[in-house]
C-alpha positions in Angstrom: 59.0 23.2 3.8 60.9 20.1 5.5 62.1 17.5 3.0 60.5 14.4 4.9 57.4 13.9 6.7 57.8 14.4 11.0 58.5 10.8 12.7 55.5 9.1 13.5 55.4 8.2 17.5 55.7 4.7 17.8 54.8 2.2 21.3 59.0 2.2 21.6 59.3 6.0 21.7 55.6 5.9 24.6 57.2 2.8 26.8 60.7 4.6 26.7 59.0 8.0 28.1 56.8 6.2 30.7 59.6 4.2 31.6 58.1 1.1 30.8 58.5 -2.0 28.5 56.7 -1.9 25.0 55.1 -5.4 25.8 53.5 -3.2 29.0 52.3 -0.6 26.6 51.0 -3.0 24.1 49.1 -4.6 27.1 47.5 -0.9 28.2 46.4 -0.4 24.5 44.7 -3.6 24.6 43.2 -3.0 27.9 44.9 -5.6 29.5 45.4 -3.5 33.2 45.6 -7.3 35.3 49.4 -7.2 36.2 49.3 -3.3 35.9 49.3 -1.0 38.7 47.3 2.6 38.7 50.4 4.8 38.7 51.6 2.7 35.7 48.2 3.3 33.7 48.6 6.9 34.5 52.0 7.5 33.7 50.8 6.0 30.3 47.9 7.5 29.7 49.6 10.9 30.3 52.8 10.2 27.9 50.1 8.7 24.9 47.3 12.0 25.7 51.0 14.2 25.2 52.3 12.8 21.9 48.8 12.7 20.4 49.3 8.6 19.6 46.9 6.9 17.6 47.6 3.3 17.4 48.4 1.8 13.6 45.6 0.7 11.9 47.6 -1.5 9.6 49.0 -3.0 12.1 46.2 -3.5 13.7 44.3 -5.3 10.8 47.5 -7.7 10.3 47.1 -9.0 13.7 43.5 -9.1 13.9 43.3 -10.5 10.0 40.7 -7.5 9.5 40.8 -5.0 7.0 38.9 -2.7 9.4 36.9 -1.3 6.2 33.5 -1.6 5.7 31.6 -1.7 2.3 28.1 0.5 2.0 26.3 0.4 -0.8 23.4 3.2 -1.0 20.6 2.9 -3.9 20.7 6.4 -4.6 23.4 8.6 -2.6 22.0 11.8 -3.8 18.5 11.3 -2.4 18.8 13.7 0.8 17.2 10.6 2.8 20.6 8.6 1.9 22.8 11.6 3.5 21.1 11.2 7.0 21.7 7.6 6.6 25.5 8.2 5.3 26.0 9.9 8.5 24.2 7.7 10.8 26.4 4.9 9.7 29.9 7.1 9.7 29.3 8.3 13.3 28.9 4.8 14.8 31.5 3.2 12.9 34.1 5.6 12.5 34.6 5.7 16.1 35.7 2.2 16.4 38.3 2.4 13.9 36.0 0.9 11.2 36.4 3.1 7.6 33.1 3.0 5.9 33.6 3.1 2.0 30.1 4.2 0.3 29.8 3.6 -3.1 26.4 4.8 -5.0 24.4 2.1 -6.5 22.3 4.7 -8.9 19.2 2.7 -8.6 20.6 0.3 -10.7 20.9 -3.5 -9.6 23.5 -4.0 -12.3 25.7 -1.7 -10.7 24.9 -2.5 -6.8 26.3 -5.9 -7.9 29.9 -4.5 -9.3 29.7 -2.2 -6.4 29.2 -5.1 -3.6 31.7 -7.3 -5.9 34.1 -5.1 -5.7 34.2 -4.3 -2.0 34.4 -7.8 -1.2 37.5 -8.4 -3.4 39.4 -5.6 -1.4 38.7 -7.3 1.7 36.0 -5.6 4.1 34.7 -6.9 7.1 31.4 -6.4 6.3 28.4 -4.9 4.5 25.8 -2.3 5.0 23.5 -2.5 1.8 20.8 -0.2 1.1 19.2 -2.4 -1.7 17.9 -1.3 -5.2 16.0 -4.0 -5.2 14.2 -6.7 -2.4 14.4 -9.3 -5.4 17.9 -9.8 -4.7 19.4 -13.2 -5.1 23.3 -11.9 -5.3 23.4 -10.5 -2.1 22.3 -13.4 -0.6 24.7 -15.4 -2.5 27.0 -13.1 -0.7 25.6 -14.0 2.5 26.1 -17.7 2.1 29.3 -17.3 1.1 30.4 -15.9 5.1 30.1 -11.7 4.0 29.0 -10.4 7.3 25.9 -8.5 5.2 23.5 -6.0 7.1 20.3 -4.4 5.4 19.8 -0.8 6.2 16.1 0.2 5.5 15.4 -1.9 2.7 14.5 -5.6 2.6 15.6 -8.5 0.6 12.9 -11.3 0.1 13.8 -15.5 0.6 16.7 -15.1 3.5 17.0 -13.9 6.7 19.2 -10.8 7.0 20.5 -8.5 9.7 18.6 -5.7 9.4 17.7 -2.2 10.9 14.9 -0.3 9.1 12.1 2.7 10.1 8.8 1.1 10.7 6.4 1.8 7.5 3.0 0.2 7.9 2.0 1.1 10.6 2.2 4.8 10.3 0.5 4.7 6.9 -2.4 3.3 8.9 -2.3 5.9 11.1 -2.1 8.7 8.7 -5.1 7.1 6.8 -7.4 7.1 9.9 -6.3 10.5 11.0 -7.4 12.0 7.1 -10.7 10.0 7.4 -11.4 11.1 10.9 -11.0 14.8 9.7 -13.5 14.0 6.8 -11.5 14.3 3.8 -12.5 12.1 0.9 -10.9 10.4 -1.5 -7.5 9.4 0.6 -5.1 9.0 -2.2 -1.7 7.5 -2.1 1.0 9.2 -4.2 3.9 6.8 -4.8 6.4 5.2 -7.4 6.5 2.2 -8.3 6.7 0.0 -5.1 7.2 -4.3 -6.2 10.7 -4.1 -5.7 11.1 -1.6 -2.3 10.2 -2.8 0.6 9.7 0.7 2.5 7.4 1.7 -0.1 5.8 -1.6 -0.4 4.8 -1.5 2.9 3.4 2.2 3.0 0.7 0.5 0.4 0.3 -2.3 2.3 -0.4 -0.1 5.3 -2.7 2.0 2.9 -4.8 -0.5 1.6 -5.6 -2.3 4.6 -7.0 0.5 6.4 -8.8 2.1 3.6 -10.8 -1.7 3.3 -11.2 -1.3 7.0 -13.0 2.1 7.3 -14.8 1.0 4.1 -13.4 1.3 1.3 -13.8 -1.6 -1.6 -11.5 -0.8 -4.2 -7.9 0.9 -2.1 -5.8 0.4 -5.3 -8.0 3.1 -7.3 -6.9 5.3 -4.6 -3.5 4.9 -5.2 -1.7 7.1 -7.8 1.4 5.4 -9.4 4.3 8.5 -10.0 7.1 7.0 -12.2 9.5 10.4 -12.3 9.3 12.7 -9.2 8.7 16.1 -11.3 6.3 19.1 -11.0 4.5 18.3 -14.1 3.9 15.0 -13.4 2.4 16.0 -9.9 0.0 18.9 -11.4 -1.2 15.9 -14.0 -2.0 13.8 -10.7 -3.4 16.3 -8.4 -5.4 17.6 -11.3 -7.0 14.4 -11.6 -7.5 13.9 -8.2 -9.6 17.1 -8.3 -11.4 15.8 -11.2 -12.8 13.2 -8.8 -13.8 15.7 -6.3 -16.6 14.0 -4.0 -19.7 16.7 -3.5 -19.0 18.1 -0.2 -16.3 16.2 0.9 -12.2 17.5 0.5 -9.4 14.8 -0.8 -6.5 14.8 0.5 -2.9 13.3 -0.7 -0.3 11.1 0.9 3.1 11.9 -0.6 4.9 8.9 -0.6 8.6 10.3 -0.1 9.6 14.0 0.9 10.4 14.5 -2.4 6.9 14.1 -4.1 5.6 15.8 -0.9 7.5 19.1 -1.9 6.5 18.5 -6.0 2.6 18.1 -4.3 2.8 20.8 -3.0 4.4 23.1 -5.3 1.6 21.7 -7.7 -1.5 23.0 -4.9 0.4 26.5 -5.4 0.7 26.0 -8.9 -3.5 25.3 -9.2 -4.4 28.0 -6.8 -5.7 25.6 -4.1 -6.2 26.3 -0.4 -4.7 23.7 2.6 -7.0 22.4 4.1 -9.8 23.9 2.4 -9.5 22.8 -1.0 -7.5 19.9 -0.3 -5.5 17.8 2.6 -2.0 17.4 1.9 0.9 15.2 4.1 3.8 12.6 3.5 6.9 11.9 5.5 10.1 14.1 6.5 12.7 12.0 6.1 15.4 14.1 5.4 16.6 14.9 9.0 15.7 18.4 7.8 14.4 19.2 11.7 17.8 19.4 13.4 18.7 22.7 11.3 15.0 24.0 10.5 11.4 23.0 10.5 10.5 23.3 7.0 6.7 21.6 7.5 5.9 24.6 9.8 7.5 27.0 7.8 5.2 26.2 4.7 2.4 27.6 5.4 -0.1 26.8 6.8 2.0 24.0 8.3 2.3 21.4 7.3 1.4 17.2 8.6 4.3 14.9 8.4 5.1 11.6 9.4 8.8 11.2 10.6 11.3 8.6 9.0 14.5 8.9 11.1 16.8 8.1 8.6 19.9 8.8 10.7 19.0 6.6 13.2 18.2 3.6 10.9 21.9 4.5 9.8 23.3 4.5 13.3 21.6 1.3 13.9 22.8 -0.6 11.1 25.9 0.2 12.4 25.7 -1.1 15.8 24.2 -4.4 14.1 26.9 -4.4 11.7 29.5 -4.6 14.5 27.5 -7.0 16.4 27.8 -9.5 14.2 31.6 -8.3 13.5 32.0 -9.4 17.3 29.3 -11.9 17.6 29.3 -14.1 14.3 27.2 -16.9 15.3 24.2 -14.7 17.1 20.9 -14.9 16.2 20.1 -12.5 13.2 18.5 -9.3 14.5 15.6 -6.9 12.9 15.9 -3.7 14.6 12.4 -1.5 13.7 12.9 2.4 14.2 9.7 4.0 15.4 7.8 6.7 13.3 6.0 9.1 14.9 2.9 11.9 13.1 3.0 15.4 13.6 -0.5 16.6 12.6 -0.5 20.5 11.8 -3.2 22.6 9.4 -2.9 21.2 6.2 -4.7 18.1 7.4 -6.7 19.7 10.0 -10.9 20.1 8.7 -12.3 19.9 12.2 -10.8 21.4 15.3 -8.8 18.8 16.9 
């Protein structure tokens, strides 16, 4: 084993073997090619492909007063949602030369704020924050003092943010009419508690609305509130949704994240219950779970989910991340990522 680490390549040791000056390399790394003729650019190019050079980061940052680190704070990294959007936001940024640091937030405000405190005293040039909470007056303190801050999927009430997040309401709306269409009765929403999260806020919001509008007076008695995501507590639920079985008529249950969409339907084994016959059951895939396998059609008898592209609300908190980076004084932007429904059997009564 060699006693010191191999030299690193430096721009002296690429302008010596391209037979140029380092202040002509330093202008090809910057892109600078006005007072530089092809052969020159090529000759360069060639020499820096060859040595494998990767310009210095730390030098880079001096001159350019950036840390080129990035804080991200996620709400709950182990939530397989969060690892989509982990990834999303590495592959845009990384690229660039921008080191994301993500720190976990556990669901608990207290600690998002040490987290985002702590970033900001090591110096990043930004922050992607995937909030515990939209009641949130510390990150825009943040905000206010200059922290580039972008939102990723989760909304902070009382100031305008940068923000990239998958669309919510809508979808719910759609889900709702496609369940009534299909006859099932009572449409029940299966969520936790939803004040404080703006994606889950808005799935009710998207709920209710169109339950009043096909006729339904009391929405909120159709929604069932699920504090811890376990199997128990789902067989409790759908139990009682059973209980409340209309004559002649099938319920069905919107699971309000992945999570309580598997627990639901673990619980329909559990009881011995039939999809679509005994009951309707759907929620979202947002786990990015359909580049490696497609789970909802390998649970029998398939099963109807609404897509929340979780990597690409990562990827585009990114890009608005190093928008404003570039761009400080442009107009705050709200980028929506579309959700789409994929309707298989479980929700399927009537032939389509």
């Amino acid at each position: 084993m060699p006693d010191t680490l191999p030299k690193r390549t430096t721009i002296l040791d690429i302008a010596r073997a391209a037979g140029v000056s380092k202040t002509t390399v330093s202008r090809f790394l910057n892109g600078k090619y006005e007072y530089m003729s092809s052969q020159t650019r090529e000759r360069i190019q060639t020499v820096i492909s060859l040595s494998n050079y990767r310009p210095s980061n730390i030098a880079r940052s001096l001159k350019n007063q950036r840390s080129m680190l990035v804080g991200v704070a996620i709400a709950d990294i182990q939530n397989p949602f969060s690892a989509s959007l982990i990834r999303g936001i590495g592959d845009i940024l990384m690229p660039q030369d921008y080191v994301p640091v993500f720190m976990n937030s556990e669901n608990a405000l207290s600690r998002e704020q040490e987290l985002i405190e702590s970033l900001v005293a090591r110096g990043v040039d930004g922050l992607i924050v995937n909030t515990v909470s939209c009641q949130n007056p510390f990150i825009i303190e943040t905000a206010c003092k200059g922290v580039p801050v972008v939102l990723c999927d989760r909304q902070v009430a009382d100031y305008t943010f940068d923000i990239a997040y998958a669309e919510c309401k809508a979808i719910l709306s759609t889900v709702v009419r496609h369940l009534y269409e299909q006859g099932f009765w009572p449409i029940t929403l299966f969520t936790q508690p939803y004040e404080t999260i703006s994606p889950r806020k808005l799935r009710v919001e998207g709920f209710t609305q169109t339950m009043r509008a096909i006729g339904c007076k009391d929405p909120q008695a159709y929604i069932y509130l699920i504090d811890d995501l376990q199997e128990n507590t789902a067989i409790e639920q759908t139990k009682r949704l059973m209980q409340q079985k209309v004559p002649g008529k099938t319920p069905a249950v919107i699971a309000g994240n992945s999570v309580m969409l598997i627990q639901v339907l673990l619980a329909v084994r559990r009881m011995g219950l039939c999809m679509p016959q005994d009951i309707g059951v759907c929620g979202p895939d947002d786990w990015d779970w359909g580049e490696h396998m497609n789970w909802s059609e390998i649970i029998q008898p398939g099963i109807t989910t609404f897509t929340v592209p979780a990597y690409e609300v990562g990827a585009a908190t990114a890009r608005v991340l190093l928008k404003r980076l570039k761009n400080p004084q442009e107009p705050k932007q709200s980028v929506v990522i579309p959700s789409s429904l994929q309707i298989r059997a479980s929700t399927l009564l009537q032939n389509p």
